[in-house]
N, C-alpha and C positions, 0 to 999 in steps of 0.2 A: 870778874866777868861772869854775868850771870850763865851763858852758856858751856862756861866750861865747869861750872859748880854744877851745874845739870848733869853732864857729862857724865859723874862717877855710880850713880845710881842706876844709870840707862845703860852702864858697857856692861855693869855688872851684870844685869838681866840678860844683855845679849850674849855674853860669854857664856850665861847659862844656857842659853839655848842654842849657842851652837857644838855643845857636848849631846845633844840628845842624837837617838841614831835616825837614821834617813827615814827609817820604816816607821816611825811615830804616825797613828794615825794625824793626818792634819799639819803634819812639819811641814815644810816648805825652805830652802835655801837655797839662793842666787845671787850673783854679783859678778865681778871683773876685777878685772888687775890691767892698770893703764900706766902708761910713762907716756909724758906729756913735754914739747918744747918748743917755743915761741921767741922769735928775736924779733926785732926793729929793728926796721929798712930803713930808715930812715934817720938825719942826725938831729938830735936833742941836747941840744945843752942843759939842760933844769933838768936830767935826767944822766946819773952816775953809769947806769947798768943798760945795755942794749939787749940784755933779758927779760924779758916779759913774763915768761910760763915758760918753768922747768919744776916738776913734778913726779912722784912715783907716786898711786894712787891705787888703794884696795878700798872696794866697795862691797861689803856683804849686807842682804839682803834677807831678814828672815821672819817668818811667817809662822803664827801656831793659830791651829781653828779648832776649837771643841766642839761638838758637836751639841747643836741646844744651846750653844753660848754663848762666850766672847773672841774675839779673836785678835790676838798679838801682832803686831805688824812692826818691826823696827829695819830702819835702812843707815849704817855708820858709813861712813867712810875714813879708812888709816890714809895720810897722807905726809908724805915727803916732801918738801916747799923747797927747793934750792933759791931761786928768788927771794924768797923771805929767809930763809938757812934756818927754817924748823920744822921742827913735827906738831904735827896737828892731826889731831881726834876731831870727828865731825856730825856728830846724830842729826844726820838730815833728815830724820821722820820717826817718829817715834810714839805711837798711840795703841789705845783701844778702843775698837768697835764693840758695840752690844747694841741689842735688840730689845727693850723692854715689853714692847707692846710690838702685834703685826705692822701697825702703819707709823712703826715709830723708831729712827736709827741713829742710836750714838756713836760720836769719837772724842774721845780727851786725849790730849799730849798733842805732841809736836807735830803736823802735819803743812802739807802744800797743799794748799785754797787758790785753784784755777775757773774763775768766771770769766765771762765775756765771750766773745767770735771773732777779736781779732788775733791777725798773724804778727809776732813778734809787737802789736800795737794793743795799749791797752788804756780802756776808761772805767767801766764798770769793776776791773780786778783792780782793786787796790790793793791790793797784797803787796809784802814786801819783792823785792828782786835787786841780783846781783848784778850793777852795770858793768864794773869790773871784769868778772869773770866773760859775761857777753862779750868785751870790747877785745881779751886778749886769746880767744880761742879754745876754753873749756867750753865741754857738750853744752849743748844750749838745754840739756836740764837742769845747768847751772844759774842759769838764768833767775830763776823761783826759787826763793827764799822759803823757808819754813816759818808759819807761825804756832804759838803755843797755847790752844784755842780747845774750846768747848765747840763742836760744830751738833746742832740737832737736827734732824729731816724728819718732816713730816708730810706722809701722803693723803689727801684724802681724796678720793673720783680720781678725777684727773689731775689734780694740781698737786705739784710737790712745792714744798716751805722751805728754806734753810734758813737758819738764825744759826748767827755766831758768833761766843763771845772771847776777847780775844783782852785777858787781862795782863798781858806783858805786851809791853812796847817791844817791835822789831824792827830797826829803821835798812832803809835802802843799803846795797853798799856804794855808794855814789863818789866822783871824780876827788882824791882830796891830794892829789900830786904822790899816792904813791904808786908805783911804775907807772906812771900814766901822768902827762903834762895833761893841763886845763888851763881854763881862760877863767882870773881871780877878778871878778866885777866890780870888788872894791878896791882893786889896786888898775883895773883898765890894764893889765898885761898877763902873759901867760905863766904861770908857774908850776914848778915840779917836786922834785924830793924838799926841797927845803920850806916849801907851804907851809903857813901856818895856820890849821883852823882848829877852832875848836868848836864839837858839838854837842850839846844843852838838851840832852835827852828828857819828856815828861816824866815827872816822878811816877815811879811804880807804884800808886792807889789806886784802891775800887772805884774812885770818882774817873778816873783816866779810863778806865776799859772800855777797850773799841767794842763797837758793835757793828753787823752785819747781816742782812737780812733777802732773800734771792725769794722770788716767784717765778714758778715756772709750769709749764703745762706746753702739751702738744697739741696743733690743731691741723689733723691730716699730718702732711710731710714737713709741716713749719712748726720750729722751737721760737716759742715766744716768751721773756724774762723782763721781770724786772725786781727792780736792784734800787738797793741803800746802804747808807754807809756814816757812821757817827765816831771821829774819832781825830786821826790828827794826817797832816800830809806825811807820808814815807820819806820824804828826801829833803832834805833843810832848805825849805823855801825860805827862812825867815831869818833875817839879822837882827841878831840882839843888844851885840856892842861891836861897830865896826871898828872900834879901834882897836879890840883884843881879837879880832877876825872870828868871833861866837856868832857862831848859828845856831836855829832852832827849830824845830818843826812846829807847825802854826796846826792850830784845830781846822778840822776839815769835815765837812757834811756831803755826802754825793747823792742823787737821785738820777738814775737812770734808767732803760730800759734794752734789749735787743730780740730783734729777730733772723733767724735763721731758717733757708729751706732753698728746693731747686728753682731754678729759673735759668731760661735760655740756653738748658745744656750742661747746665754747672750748677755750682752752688752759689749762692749769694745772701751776704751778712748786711744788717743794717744794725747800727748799736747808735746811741746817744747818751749823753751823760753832762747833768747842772754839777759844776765846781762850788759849791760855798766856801769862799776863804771864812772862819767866822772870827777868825781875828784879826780883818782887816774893813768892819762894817762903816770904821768912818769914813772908808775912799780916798782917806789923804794921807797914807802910810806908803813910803817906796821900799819901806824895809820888811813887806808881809806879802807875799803872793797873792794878786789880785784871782777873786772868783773867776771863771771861766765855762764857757760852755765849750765839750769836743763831740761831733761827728763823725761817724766812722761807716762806710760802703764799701764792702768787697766783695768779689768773684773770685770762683777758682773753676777750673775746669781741663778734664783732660782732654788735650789736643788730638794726641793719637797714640797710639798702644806706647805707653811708658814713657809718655812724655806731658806732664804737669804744670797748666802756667796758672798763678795766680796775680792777682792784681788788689792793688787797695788805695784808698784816697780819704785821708785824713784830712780834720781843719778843727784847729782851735781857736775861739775867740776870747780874746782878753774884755773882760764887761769891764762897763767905767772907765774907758780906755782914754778918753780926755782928759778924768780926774788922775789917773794915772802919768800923762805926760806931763801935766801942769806940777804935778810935786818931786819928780826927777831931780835930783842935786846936780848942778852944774859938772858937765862933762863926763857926766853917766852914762853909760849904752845903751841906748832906747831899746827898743821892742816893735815889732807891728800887732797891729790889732788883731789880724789874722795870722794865723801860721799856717800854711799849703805844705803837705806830707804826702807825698809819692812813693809806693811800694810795689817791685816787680818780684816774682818770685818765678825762678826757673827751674824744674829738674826732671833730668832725662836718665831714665835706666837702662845698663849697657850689656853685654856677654852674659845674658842670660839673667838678669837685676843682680849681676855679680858686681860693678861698677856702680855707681849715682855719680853724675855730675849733676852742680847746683848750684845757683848764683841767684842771694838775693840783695836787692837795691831798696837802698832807702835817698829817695832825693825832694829837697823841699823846694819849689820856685820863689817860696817868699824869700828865706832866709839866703837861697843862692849856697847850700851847702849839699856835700853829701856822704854816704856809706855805702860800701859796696863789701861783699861778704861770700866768694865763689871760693869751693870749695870740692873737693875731688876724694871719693870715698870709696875702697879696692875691699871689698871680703874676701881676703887670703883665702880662710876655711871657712866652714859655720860658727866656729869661735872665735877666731882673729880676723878683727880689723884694721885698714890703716886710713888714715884722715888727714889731706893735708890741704892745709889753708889759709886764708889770708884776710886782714881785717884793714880796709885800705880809706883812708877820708879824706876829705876837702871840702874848701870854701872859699867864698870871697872874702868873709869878712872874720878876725880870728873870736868875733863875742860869741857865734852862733852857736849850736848845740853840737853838731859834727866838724862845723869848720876848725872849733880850737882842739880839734885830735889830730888837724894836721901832722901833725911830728911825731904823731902814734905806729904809723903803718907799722905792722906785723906782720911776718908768716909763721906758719904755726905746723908742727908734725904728731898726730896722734896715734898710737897704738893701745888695740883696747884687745884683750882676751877676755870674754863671759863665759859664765859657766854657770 
C-alpha cells in the first residue's frame, strides 16, 4: 500500500523533529489526544458489529520555519482502531513550502487542497474525501483527504494562479459495506460486511497525473474563481465487470467558476460547475457516469449575538438524461434528471461560547431522503473538549444516496485534549 511505504520516511523526519527543544527558533508543536466511540441505534443485519467508531487517537502537529527559507509542516496521527482491531500510522499532511521568487509559492508532499464556497457541499473541490469517517462521527476534519501534489501560486496585480499536479491517484473512501450497510445497484439490495467489490485503481503513470488549475482575484468585498480540473472521478462511478462487482474510476474534466461576498446581511455563495464524464462520450454506456452539470447558492448569516443560521440549495443535472433512460438494463434503479439538495445549518453558542449546540440538515425533495447531524459541544477547560452526537438518515426509497444509511443511525461520544 503505497501509503503506508510513505509512511517510514515521513515518521522518520517527524521523530526528528519532535526531539528538537521548544526554544528553536521557528519550531512549532501542536496536536491532541482523543478517544472516540460511536454505536448504532439501530438493527442491521449485513452488519456483525453495532460499533461504528471506537478509537484512541494522537495527533501531532509540527512545524519548522527558517528564516529566508523553507518551511516544514507535517501533521501524523498515532491511532488505535478498536472497530477495525489495529494500529495505524497516518501522515495526514506532509509537505514543503518555499518561496523561489516574491510572487511565486511552492508545496510538494502530501497536503489537503480545499476550493470552492460550499458548506459540507462540493463541485469545484474535487479533492479526495472521507465519506466514511463523515458518516460515523470523526471531526469533520476528517472529512478531506490528503493528496500527494506539486501545488504552485502565482500572484501577479491582483490575480492569484494555482496549478497543481497531482501524480498519485487518491480515491474517495466511499460506502463498500464495511461498518456501514449501502444499497448494491447491481444486485438491487442493500448490503454489508459480506460485500463484494472490487476496485480498479488508474495505473500510477505520468500520462495519469491529475491536474488542477484555480483563478482568483478580489473585486471590493467579492471573491471571484474559477476552476478546472483534468483527471479521473474520486469515487468509482464506473463498472467494469459487473459480474466480479469491479469498479472503476472513469476520467473526468471539470470547468467551473464561484463567487463569493455580502449581500442582505450575510454572506452569500454562488459556485457552478460542467461534469465531463470523458469516458462516457458515446451516451449509450449505463455502466460510466453520465456528465453533469451542479449549482450551488448559499447564505449564511448571523441572526443574533451567537447565533448562526446558514442555508444552501444544491441541484444537479444529469445531461443526455433520455440517452441515459433508454440504455438502463431491465430492472435497474433509475435516477431523476434533476437532484434537488437542501441544506440547514444551525448553531447557537451558550455559558459564555463555553457550549455550541448545532444541527445541520441535509434533505433532498427529489430523491425523498435525508441526513440530519445535531450535535452538542461542552469545553470542559481551554483544553478538553467533549462532543456528542448523532448521524441519523432516511428515506423513501432504499436506492437513494441517504435513504440506504437507513440502518446506519449512530450516536457517537468524543473527547478531545489539545495542546
Amino acid at each position: 500500500m503505497r501509503r503506508v511505504a510513505l509512511l517510514k520516511p515521513w515518521t522518520l523526519i517527524l521523530l526528528g523533529g519532535l526531539v528538537m527543544p521548544s526554544h528553536v527558533q521557528g519550531f512549532s508543536l501542536h496536536g491532541f489526544v482523543e478517544v472516540a466511540s460511536g454505536l448504532r441505534v439501530v438493527e442491521d443485519s449485513t452488519q456483525p458489529k453495532d460499533l461504528v467508531l471506537g478509537e484512541g487517537r494522537v495527533q501531532l502537529e509540527v512545524s519548522q520555519e527558517w528564516k529566508a527559507g523553507p518551511r516544514l509542516f507535517l501533521k501524523t496521527d498515532f491511532l488505535g482502531d478498536v472497530a477495525d482491531e489495529a494500529v495505524k500510522v497516518d501522515l495526514r499532511e506532509g509537505y514543503v513550502d518555499y518561496s523561489p521568487l516574491p510572487n511565486l509559492d511552492l508545496r510538494v508532499g502530501r497536503q489537503i487542497i480545499t476550493w470552492g464556497t460550499g458548506d459540507f457541499l462540493f463541485i469545484n473541490d474535487v479533492f479526495p474525501k472521507d465519506y466514511i469517517s463523515f458518516f460515523i462521527g470523526r471531526q469533520p476534519q476528517y472529512l478531506k483527504l490528503a493528496s500527494d501534489a506539486l501545488k504552485a501560486s502565482l500572484f501577479v496585480g491582483a490575480f492569484s494562479l494555482d496549478l497543481v499536479a497531482i501524480p498519485f491517484f487518491t480515491d474517495d473512501a466511499v460506502l463498500t459495506g464495511r461498518r456501514l450497510s449501502f444499497f448494491d445497484g447491481l444486485t438491487s439490495q442493500i448490503v454489508g460486511k459480506d460485500a463484494s467489490v472490487v476496485l480498479a485503481k488508474p495505473p500510477q503513470t505520468l500520462a495519469n497525473t491529475e491536474w488542477a488549475v484555480r483563478l482568483f482575484r478580489q473585486f471590493g468585498s467579492y471573491e471571484v474563481a474559477l476552476y478546472g480540473f483534468k483527471g479521473f472521478f474520486h469515487s468509482p462511478l464506473g463498472v467494469r465487470d459487473p459480474g466480479r462487482h469491479e469498479l472503476f474510476f472513469p476520467e473526468l474534466a471539470v470547468y467551473g467558476g464561484s463567487v463569493r461576498g455580502p449581500a442582505l446581511g450575510g454572506i452569500a455563495n454562488l459556485e457552478l460547475g460542467y461534469y465531463d464524464s470523458l469516458e462516457d462520450q458515446a451516451r449509450w454506456n449505463p455502466f460510466v457516469e453520465n456528465s453533469s452539470m451542479k449549482y450551488l447558492v448559499g447564505y449564511e448569516r448571523q441572526a443574533w449575538s451567537d447565533f448562526t443560521l446558514g442555508l444552501q440549495y444544491f441541484v444537479e443535472q444529469m445531461l443526455h438524461f433520455e440517452t441515459f433512460k433508454a440504455s438502463l438494463p431491465p430492472g435497474a434503479p433509475s435516477r431523476d434528471e434533476f437532484r434537488h439538495l437542501l441544506t440547514l445549518r444551525l448553531t447557537q453558542l451558550l455559558r459564555y461560547q463555553t457550549v455550541e449546540l448545532s444541527l445541520f440538515v441535509f434533505f433532498s425533495p427529489s430523491d425523498q431522503d435525508y441526513y440530519l447531524r445535531p450535535t452538542v459541544a461542552y469545553k470542559i477547560t481551554d483544553q478538553l473538549t467533549a462532543v456528542l452526537g448523532a448521524n441519523l438518515f432516511g428515506g423513501a426509497k432504499e436506492s437513494t444516496p441517504f435513504g440506504q444509511l437507513d440502518a446506519n443511525d449512530n450516536v457517537y461520544l468524543r473527547l478531545t485534549y489539545g495542546f
